[in-house]
Structures are given as C-alpha cells and as structure tokens.
ZAMARGU-4260 file (C-alpha; in steps of 0.2 Angstrom, whole numbers, plus 5000, padded with zeros to 4 digits):
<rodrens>
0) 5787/5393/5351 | 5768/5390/5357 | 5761/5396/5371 | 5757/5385/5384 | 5749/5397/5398
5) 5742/5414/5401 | 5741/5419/5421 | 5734/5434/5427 | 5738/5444/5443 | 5726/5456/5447
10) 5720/5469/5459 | 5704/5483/5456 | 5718/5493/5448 | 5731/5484/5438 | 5731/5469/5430
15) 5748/5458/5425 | 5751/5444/5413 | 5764/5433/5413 | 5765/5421/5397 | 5774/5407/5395
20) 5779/5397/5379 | 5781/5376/5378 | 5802/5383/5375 | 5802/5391/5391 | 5800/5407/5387
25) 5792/5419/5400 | 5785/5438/5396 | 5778/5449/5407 | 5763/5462/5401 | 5749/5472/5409
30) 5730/5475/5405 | 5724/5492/5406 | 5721/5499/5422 | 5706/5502/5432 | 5692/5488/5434
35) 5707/5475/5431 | 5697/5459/5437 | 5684/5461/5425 | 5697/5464/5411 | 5706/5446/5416
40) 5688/5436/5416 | 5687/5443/5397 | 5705/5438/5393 | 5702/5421/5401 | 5687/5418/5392
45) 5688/5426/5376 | 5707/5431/5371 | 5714/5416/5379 | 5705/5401/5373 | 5711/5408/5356
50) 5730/5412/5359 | 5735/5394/5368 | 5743/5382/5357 | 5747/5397/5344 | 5766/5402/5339
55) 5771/5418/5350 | 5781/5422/5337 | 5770/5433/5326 | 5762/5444/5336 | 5752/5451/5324
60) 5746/5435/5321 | 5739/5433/5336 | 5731/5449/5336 | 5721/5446/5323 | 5715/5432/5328
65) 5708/5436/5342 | 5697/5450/5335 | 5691/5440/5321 | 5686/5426/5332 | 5678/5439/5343
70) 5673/5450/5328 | 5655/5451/5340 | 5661/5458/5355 | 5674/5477/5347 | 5674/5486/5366
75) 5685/5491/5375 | 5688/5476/5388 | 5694/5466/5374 | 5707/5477/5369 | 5712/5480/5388
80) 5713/5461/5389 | 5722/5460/5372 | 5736/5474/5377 | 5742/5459/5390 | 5743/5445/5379
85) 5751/5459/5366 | 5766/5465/5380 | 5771/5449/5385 | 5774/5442/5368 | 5785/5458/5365
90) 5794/5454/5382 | 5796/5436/5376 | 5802/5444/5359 | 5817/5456/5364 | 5822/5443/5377
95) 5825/5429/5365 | 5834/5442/5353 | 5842/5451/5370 | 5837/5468/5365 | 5823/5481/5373
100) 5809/5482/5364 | 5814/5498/5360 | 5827/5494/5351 | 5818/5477/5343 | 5809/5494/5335
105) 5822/5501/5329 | 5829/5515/5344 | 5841/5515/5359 | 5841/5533/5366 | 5847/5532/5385
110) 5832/5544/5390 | 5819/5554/5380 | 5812/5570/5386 | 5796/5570/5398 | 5781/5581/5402
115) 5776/5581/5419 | 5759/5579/5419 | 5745/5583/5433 | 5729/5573/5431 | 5719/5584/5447
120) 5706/5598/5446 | 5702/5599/5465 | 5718/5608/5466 | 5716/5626/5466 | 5728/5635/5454
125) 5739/5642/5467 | 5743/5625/5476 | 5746/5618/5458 | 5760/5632/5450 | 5767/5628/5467
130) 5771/5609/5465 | 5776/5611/5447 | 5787/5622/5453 | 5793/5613/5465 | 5796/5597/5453
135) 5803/5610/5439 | 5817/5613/5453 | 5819/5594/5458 | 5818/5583/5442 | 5821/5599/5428
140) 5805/5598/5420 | 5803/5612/5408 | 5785/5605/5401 | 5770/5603/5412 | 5750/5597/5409
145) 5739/5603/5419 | 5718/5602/5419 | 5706/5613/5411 | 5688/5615/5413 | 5678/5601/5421
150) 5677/5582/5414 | 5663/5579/5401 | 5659/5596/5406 | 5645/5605/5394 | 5655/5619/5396
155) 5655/5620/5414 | 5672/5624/5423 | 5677/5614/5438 | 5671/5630/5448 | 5667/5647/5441
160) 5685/5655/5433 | 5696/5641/5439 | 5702/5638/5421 | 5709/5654/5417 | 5714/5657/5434
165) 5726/5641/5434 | 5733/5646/5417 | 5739/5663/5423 | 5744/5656/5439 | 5754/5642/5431
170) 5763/5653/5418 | 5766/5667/5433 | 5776/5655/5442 | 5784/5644/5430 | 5790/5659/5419
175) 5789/5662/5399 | 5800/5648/5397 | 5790/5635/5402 | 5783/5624/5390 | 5763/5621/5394
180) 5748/5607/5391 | 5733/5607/5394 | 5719/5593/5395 | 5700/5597/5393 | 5695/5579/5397
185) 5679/5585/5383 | 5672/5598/5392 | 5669/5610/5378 | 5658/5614/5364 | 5665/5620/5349
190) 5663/5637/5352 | 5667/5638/5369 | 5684/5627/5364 | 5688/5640/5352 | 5684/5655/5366
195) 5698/5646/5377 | 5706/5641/5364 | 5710/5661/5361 | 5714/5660/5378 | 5727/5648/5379
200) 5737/5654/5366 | 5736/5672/5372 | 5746/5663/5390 | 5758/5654/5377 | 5750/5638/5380
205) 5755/5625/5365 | 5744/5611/5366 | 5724/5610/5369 | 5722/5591/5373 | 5703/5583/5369
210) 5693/5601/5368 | 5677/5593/5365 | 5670/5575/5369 | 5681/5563/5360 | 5667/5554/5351
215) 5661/5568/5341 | 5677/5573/5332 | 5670/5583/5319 | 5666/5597/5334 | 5686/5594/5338
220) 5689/5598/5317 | 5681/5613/5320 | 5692/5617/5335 | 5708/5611/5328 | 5705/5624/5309
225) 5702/5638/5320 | 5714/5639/5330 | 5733/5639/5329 | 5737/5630/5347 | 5740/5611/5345
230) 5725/5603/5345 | 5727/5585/5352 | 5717/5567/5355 | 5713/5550/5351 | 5717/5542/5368
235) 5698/5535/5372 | 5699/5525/5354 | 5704/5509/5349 | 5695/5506/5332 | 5706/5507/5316
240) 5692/5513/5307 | 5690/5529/5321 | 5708/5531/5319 | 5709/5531/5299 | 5697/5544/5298
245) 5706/5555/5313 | 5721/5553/5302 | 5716/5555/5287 | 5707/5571/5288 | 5717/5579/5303
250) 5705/5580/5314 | 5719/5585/5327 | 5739/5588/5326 | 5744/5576/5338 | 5737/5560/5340
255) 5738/5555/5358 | 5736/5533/5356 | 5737/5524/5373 | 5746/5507/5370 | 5733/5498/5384
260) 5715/5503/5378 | 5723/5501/5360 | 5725/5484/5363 | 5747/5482/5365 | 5762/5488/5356
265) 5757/5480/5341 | 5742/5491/5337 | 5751/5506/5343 | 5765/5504/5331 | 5751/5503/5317
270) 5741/5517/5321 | 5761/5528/5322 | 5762/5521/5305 | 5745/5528/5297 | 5751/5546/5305
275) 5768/5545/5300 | 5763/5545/5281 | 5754/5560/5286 | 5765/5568/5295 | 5757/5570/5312
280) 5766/5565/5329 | 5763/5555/5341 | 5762/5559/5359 | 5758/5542/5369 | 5745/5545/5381
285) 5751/5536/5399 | 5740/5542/5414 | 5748/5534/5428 | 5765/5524/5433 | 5760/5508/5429
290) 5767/5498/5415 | 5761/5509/5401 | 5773/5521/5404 | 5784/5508/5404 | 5778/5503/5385
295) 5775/5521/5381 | 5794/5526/5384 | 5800/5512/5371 | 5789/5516/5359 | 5791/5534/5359
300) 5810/5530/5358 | 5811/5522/5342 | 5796/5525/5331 | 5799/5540/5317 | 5785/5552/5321
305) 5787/5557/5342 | 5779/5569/5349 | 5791/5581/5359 | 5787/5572/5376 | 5781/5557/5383
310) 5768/5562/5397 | 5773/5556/5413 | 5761/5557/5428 | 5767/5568/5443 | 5753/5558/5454
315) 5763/5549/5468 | 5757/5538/5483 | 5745/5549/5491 | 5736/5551/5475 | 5736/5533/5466
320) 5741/5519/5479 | 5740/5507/5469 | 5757/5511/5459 | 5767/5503/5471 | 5779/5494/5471
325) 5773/5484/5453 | 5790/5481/5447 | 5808/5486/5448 | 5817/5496/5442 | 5807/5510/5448
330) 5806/5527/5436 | 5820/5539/5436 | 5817/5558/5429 | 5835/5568/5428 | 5834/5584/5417
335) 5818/5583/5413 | 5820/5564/5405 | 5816/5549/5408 | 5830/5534/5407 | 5826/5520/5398
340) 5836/5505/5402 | 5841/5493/5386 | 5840/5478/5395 | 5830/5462/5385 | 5813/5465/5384
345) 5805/5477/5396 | 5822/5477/5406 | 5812/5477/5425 | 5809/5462/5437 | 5789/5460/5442
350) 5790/5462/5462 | 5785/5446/5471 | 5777/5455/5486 | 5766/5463/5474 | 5761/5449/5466
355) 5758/5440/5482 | 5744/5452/5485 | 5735/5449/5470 | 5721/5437/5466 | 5730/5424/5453
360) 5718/5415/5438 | 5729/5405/5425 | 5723/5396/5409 | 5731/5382/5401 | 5730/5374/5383
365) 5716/5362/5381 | 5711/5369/5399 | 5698/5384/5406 | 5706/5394/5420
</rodrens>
C-alpha cells in the first residue's frame, strides 16, 4: 500500500488532504486551521517529498520520518502540514478494516458528552449568560466555557471588571447546576492567576484553562499548587520534550492536546499515553467546527484517560464563515452530546462545492506539486 499522491484543497482558513495509495485507497484529513495556504506549501515541499513512495500502513512510520528528515525545521507549520498526511492515513486505515477510527482505537460510544464552548470576549457578560442560556434550552448543554481576562494579557482584562462580571453573570443565569470553564488565553501572572483563581472557585467554576502564558509553565506550576480549581493547558505545544516535562511534574491536571498543531491522531495518542501512566485526563482542545472536532470526538471516545467533555465551539456562521459547508454529515448535539457515527474511517463525505472553491496543489511520487 504506497502512497502515490497528496492533494491539497485549501482556502485562508482550512486546509484538506486527500491521499491516495497505488491499491486505490483514498483518505481524507486536514491541516490546522488558519494561514492554511502557507501550511500546504510546507507539506508540498517538506512532508510530502518524504511520504510518496512510502507504505501507508505504519503511520507511525511515516511520522517519524518526516521529522527526522526535517529534524532542522521543529515549528509549528510542519506539524500543521503533518496532521494532514497523519488523518488521512487514519481514514485510509479504518476504511480498509470498515471501522471508525474510534473504534480502530479501541471505542464505540454512540455520542460522548460536550462542553459548549464560547471563543469571544467582545461580548458583554449579559449578552453571553444569555445565549448559553439559550443553547443550554435548545441542545441540553449542562457545561459551558466562557473567556476570562484579555489574550496574552499582562494582567489586563478585556475592559476594567469584565471578568468577574461575566462569571457572576454566567452562573446567575445558568444556575448552581451548571457545570463552568474558563479560558485565560495566558493573560495572567502567577499571582494575579492565583487572585482569580480564588475567584473562580468561590462562583463554583471547575477548570481554569492556560492562566499564564503557555511558554512559561513553571508560572502555571505555581498556579496549579495553589489552587484547588482544575488547572488546564498544553494546546500551543507540539514538542515531546515540552509535553514529557508538563507531564511528568504536573504542571497542570488536565492536558488539553489539539490533534492539528500536535501533528495528527498518531501524536495525540502518544501524548494520552504519557498522561495516562500518570493519571491525568485529557480534554482535546478543538476551537472551531472544522475537522478537528471531528478527530477530537474519536479520540476522546476511545482512549482510557478522557476528560469529562470534549469542547465544542458554539461559534456558528456569523462568527467563523468559513465552517461551511466542509463536509457532511454535519454535527449533531442532543442532550448535551455529540453523536459520533461508526461509519469506516472518518464516516463523512468531503462537500464538492466546497472543494470547488478552494485553490487545489497536488504532488506526485517522483514529481513536485
């Protein structure tokens, strides 16, 4: 089973990847989002000349292939361009055993449960207890993440008060019952971490998401032995070495992986591995409706260590354009859950109109794109 081709279908926001193998095999994947284009040119020129003309069949072959042979160049582009080569071998492999990925790791839930998950801050704390509310009432959400204090912040809120005004507000209306998150997006110091920190737990809040800027993590060790709130993080990084250390000397309680910036499934397993022996759950980070939700939702269904919920943007249309219409089918939330379908593979169909609309570069074996 060698591969034979790697296309790529991209826009500014997301980037697909349809791989084919010399037995007719075809897997679908996707790149990280945001500055997609740029991703494909490093997985033309620098994951695909090594992958055509390998097997497909040990993915963790090709992994580390890749990253040896482009030991120069460990940022984050390759391992965005590496997540698509990574998903569609996975697609490739359920479909030739007709499982879900899922299940090729071990699950089959029918749904697992979901937090609904806000990604703005412009949103004044009234307008957002409103529509969780209003979601909690629709879908049955009974968890909820909501933004805290103002990205990469130096301690600085959004506006003056807005964080403790939206986590009154948002407990106020939801009710003691209500299960709540937060994301600092590392706005804080350790000190001021620990001050809302205090805060959070004093409204009941259960899990304080990146306190303090993710690269010092010894300022989020602080935060996480102080407090008794759930500390969480680890969705910026993709080096085994960052993530051995996060793990081995807990710098948080939950580590928070996202499968695209980690380079594919195969990584992501890896890293729920290391913090399984150390008992610490993983709570996939997925930031939009794109395909990493997608890959999330199998992985979190099937490894031994989950997190209680898989976050699940509440950002439609109006918000994130580009998650239309990508492939089908679409999400579905009932009760709080989302379903996952047990079909081979990833179980959708990639939308043709969509891909009509994207700008299409293909390599070959033997061939630049």
């Amino acid at each position: 089973m060698k591969i034979v081709s790697i296309e790529t279908f991209t826009n500014e926001y997301v980037g697909l990847v349809r791989l084919r193998t010399d037995e007719g095999d075809e897997g679908w994947g996707q790149t990280s989002t945001y500055n997609s284009e740029i991703t494909a040119q490093v997985l033309h020129l620098q994951v695909a000349p090594h992958v055509l003309g390998m097997s497909g069949r040990d993915i963790s072959e090709v992994n580390r292939e890749v990253l040896e042979r482009e030991h120069k160049f460990p940022g984050t582009y390759l391992y965005r361009a590496l997540s698509g080569v990574d998903t569609a071998l996975w697609d490739i492999k359920g479909k030739r055993a007709k499982k879900s990925v899922c299940q090729l790791i071990g699950g089959s839930p029918s749904s697992i449960p979901v937090y609904a998950s806000s990604m703005q801050r412009e949103i004044s704390p009234e307008a957002e207890a409103q529509r969780l509310l209003e979601l909690k009432e629709k879908h049955g959400y009974n968890a909820f993440k909501f933004r805290i204090g103002k990205e990469c912040g130096h301690d600085e809120d959004q506006w003056p008060g807005r964080t403790e005004s939206v986590v009154k507000e948002v407990r106020k209306v939801l009710g003691d019952k209500a299960t709540l998150l937060v994301d600092a997006n590392s706005a804080y110091t350790p000190k001021k971490a620990i001050e809302v920190g205090h805060m959070l737990q004093d409204y009941g809040v259960s899990h304080f998401e990146e306190p303090c800027p993710y690269w010092k993590p010894d300022w989020t060790s602080e935060v996480s032995d102080a407090l008794d709130i759930d500390v969480s993080g680890g969705e910026q990084d993709n080096d085994m070495r960052v993530w051995r250390h996060m793990i081995d000397t807990g710098v948080v309680d939950i580590i928070q992986p996202d499968v695209c910036y980690l380079g594919g499934i195969t990584r992501t397993l890896e890293v729920a591995k290391m913090a399984e022996k150390k008992k610490i759950p993983v709570t996939l980070h997925a930031a939009n409706l794109s395909l990493v939700t997608l890959f999330s939702a199998h992985i979190m269904g099937s490894i031994k260590n989950p997190g209680k919920y898989l976050e699940f943007s509440i950002e439609g249309l109006d918000y994130y354009p580009w998650q239309d219409n990508i492939f089908t089918p679409d999400f579905k939330i009932a009760k709080g859950n989302l379903e996952i379908s047990h079909k081979p593979g990833w179980g959708i169909e990639i939308n043709q109109d969509w891909l009509s609309c994207s700008k299409h570069q293909v390599s070959f074996a033997g061939s630049r794109f």
